[in-house]
C-alpha positions, -999 to +999 in steps of 0.1 A: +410+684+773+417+702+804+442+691+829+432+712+859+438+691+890+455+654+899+423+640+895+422+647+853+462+642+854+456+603+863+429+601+843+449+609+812+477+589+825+448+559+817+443+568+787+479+576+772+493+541+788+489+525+756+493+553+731+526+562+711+538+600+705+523+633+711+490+645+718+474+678+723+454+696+750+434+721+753+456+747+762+467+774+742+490+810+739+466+839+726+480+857+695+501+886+703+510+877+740+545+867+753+552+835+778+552+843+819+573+818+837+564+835+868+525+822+868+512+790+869+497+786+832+522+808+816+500+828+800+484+805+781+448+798+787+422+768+782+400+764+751+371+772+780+386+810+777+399+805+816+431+806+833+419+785+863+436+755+873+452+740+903+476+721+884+504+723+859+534+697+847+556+718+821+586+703+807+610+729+805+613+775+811+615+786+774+602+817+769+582+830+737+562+855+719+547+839+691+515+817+692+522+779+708+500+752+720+507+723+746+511+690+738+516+659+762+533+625+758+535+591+775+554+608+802+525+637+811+547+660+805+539+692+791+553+707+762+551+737+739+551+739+701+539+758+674+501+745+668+510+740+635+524+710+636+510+677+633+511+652+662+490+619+667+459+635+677+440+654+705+430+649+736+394+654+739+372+662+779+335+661+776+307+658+805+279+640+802+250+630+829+250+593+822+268+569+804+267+533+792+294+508+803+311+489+777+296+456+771+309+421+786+334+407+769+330+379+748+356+356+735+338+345+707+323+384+696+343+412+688+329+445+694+334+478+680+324+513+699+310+543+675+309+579+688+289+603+687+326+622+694+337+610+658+357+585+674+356+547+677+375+515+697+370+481+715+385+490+741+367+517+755+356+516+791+325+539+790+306+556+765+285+588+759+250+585+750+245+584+712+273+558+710+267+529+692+281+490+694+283+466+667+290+428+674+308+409+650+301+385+633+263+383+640+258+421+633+237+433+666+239+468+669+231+483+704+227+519+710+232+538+743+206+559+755+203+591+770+193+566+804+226+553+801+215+518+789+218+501+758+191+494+731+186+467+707+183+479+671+171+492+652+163+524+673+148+556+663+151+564+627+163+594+632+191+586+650+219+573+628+193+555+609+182+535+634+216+515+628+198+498+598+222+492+569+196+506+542+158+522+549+145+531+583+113+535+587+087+539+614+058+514+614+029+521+640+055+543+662+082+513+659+112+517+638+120+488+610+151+483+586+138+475+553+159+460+530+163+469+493+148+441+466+164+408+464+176+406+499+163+405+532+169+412+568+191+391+591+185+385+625+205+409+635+171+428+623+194+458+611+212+442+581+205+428+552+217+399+530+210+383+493+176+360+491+191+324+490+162+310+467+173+278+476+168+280+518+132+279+511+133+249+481+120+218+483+148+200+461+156+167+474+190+163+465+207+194+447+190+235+444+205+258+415+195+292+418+179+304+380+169+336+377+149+349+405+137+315+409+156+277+413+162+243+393+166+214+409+190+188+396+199+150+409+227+130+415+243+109+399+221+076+391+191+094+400+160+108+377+141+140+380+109+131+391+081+148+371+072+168+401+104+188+396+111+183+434+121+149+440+148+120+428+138+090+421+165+062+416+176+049+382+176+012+386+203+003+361+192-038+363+162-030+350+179-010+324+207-032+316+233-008+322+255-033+339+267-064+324+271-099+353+288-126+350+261-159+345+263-169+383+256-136+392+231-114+395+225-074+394+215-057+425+205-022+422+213-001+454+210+037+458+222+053+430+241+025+414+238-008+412+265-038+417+271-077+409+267-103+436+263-140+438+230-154+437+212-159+468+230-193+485+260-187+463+298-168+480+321-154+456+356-178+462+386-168+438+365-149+417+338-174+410+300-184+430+303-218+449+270-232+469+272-221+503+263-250+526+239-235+550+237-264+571+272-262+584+255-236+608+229-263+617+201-239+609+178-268+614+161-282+646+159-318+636+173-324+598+188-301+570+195-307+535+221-287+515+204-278+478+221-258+453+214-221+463+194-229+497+184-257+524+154-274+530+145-284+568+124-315+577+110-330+606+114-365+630+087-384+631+057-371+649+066-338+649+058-311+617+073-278+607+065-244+622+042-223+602+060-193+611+097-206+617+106-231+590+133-242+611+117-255+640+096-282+645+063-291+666+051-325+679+021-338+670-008-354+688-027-376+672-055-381+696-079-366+720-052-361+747-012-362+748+011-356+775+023-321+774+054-311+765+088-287+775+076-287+807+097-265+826+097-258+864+087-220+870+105-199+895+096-199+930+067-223+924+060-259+926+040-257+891+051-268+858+053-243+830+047-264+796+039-265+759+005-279+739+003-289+702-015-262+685-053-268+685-047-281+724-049-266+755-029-275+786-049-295+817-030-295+851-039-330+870-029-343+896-010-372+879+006-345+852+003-320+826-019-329+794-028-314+764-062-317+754-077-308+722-103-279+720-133-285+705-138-255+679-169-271+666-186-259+700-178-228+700-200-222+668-176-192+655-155-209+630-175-222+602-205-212+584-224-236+581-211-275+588-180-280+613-165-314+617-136-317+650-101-335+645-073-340+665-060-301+667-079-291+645-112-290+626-134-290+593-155-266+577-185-285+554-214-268+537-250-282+532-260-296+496-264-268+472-238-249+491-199-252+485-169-241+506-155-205+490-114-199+489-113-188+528-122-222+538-148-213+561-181-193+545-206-214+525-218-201+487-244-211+467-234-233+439-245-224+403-274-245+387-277-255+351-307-238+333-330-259+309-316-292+316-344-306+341-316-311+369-298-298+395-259-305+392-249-314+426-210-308+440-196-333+464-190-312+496-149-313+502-140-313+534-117-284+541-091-285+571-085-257+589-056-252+615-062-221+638-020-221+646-005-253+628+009-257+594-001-296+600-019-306+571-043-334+569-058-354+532-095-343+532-119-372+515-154-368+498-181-376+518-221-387+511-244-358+517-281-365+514-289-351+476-263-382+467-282-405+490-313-395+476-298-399+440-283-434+444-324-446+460-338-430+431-314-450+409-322-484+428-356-475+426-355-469+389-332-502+383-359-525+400-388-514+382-368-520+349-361-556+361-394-558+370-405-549+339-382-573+320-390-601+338-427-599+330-423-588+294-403-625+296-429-644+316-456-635+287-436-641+257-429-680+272-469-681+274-475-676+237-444-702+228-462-728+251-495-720+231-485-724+196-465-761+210-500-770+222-516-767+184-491-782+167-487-818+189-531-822+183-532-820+152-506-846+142-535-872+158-565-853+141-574-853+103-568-824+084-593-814+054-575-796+025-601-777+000-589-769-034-602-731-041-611-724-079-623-690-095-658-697-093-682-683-067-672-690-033-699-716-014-698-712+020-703-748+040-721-753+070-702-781+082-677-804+081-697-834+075-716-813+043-681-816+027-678-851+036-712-855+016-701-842-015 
């Protein structure tokens, strides 16, 4: 370095505020020549060759023949000594067009300069084009350009490599690090790191790398599944792995599995009492405690909730009932009430009634037959037809081959709720093939009477006949011929006999 004016003097001042010991500069007695305290260098000369300068800050007047170099300290002071010695470094003066500035500062980075000058440091305030910054610990690496500005990496190959940590290469005119087998780059895009086979497995619960490839392995209470991926969970009730007590049972949970009291049972002291759900009145009208559970039942008139076990719904068991929870709505003189299912509400002026809906005439319920009732209705089939599991489509019934007749099935009368769990007894009722049976049957019964009666009438003819003979001839004579084995004579007449 040159120290030629004030201006180079404070700069070095800068740069030796934090140093220790003894530096040189660039300034230098040529072999052979003696020390001149009467001129401004001495006799010494710069490395340039030149004797010019406008300033000078020597520390003492020795005078000498052999060959010494200058050396400064904190102080700025100049001093000579043979160059042979060893002092903690040189100071170094280049000129450059442009130069980068050093990057902000970042509290959580820590960033080290690289010279082109063979030198490096955080600290540096400015650097010369070829130098190079690496961030820690991300691993960017900028580069400063000839423009004075800094460049992502990688850069040109053929500078320092690009600042790739392996291969530079240049792919359509763009330089890329490349990255030896087995690893790959970061996203620093200039380093590289090991392949973690196991960032791009699918294992559920636990990756092993194997090889150049990856196992995957459960947790505890967990199987492999076959797909070599996933976990599925051991249930260890199914299994018998776990022993309970008699009033308990095994729940299996993630992974394990523990004992609890059955359901309507608490664990007190160690043992499974009855819990009394009705203390908690979980019932709207009555509750009965059971062993394990609770059963709910309604007032009169009212049933359980289909939906809500525990709540209960009036009843209406005709045409029309006065609604109910009737509520006044806000800001309005109208009522805001309730209707039985299968009944819709009917403002009057007298009140609020529910009124039941008709489903029969809307024709969309049933298949074939459709009977009304209170809040609800009936599905019925015609004969040969019979009601299938839905309660409301008809199918044909199934005839008996060979036998002459056709078995006819009494038509049961299904009942169908649209919303209610309100269940009424359906009967059997007298379709028209059983009307037409039961004639037939009358039919068939008289003429057998019939029948009887004149196979009677005749029979007391013939008895009446044969009573007639027998009373005549008590008064009339009766003529008894004795019959021998000689030729038969036949007789005219009675009175020929009488002759003989």
């Amino acid at each position: 370095m040159t120290v030629r004016s004030t201006v180079v003097n404070d700069a070095m001042a800068t740069l030796m505020a934090n140093e220790h010991g003894d530096f040189w500069i660039g300034l230098q007695l040529p072999e052979g020549q003696c020390t001149n305290n009467d001129i401004t260098l001495r006799g010494y000369e710069w490395v340039t060759r030149d004797e010019s300068t406008r300033f000078s800050n020597w520390k003492g007047n020795d005078s000498t023949c052999t060959q010494q170099c200058v050396s400064v300290s904190s102080d700025l002071t100049w001093e000579e000594r043979p160059c042979q010695n060893k002092l903690a470094g040189f100071l170094c003066e280049y000129n450059f067009n442009k130069t980068c500035k050093a990057l902000p500062a970042n509290t959580d980075l820590s960033i080290l300069y690289s010279t082109p000058l063979g030198f490096q440091g955080a600290d540096l305030r400015s650097l010369p084009p070829g130098s190079t910054a690496t961030c820690s610990p991300s691993g960017f690496k900028v580069f400063c350009s000839s423009k004075g500005d800094w460049m992502e990496g990688p850069w040109d190959c053929q500078i320092d490599n690009g600042g790739c940590e392996h291969q530079c290469q240049m792919n359509n005119s763009q330089p890329q690090c490349i990255c030896p087998p087995g690893s790959q780059l970061k996203d620093n895009k200039v380093t590289c790191t090991e392949i973690d086979i196991c960032s791009i497995a699918t294992c559920e619960h636990i990756c092993v790398p194997h090889n150049d490839n990856y196992l995957c392995i459960c947790q505890d209470g967990y199987d492999l599944d076959p797909d070599g991926k996933r976990c599925r969970d051991i249930d260890e009730c199914i299994n018998k792995q776990v022993v309970c007590r008699q009033d308990q049972v095994c729940v299996n949970t993630p992974g394990s599995s523990e004992c609890k009291c059955k359901p309507g049972f608490k664990e007190v002291d160690g043992k499974c009492e009855d819990l009394d759900e009705c203390s908690s009145s979980p019932c709207e009208h009555n509750c009965i405690n059971v062993l394990g559970s609770y059963q709910c039942s309604c007032f009169k008139g009212y049933s359980q909730d289909s939906k809500y076990h525990q709540k209960c719904k009036p009843l209406c068991f005709d045409i029309e009932c006065p609604a109910v929870h009737c509520v006044e709505k806000t800001n309005s003189s109208l009522m805001d009430c309730d209707c039985y299912d299968g009944f819709i509400l009917d403002t009057r002026e007298n009140g609020y009634f529910c009124v039941d809906i008709n489903e029969c005439e809307m024709g969309t319920y049933c298949d074939q037959l459709c009977d009304n009732s209170f809040g609800s209705y009936t599905c019925n089939c015609h004969d040969g037809y019979s009601i299938d599991s839905d309660g409301y489509s008809c199918v044909p019934e199934d005839t008996e081959e060979g036998s002459g007749t056709t078995g006819v099935t009494p038509v049961i009368r299904v009942l169908v709720t649209p919303t209610s769990n309100y269940t009424v007894e359906g009967g059997t009722i007298l379709t028209s093939g059983a009307l037409l049976g039961i004639i037939i049957c009358i039919v068939v019964v008289i003429l057998v009477l019939v029948f009887l009666v004149h196979h009677f009438l005749k029979q007391r003819a013939k008895w009446d006949a044969s009573s007639d003979f027998k009373s005549s001839g008590a008064e009339e004579d009766v003529c008894l011929q004795q019959v021998s084995t000689s030729k038969y004579v036949k007789h005219s007449s009675f009175n020929d006999i009488l002759k003989t």
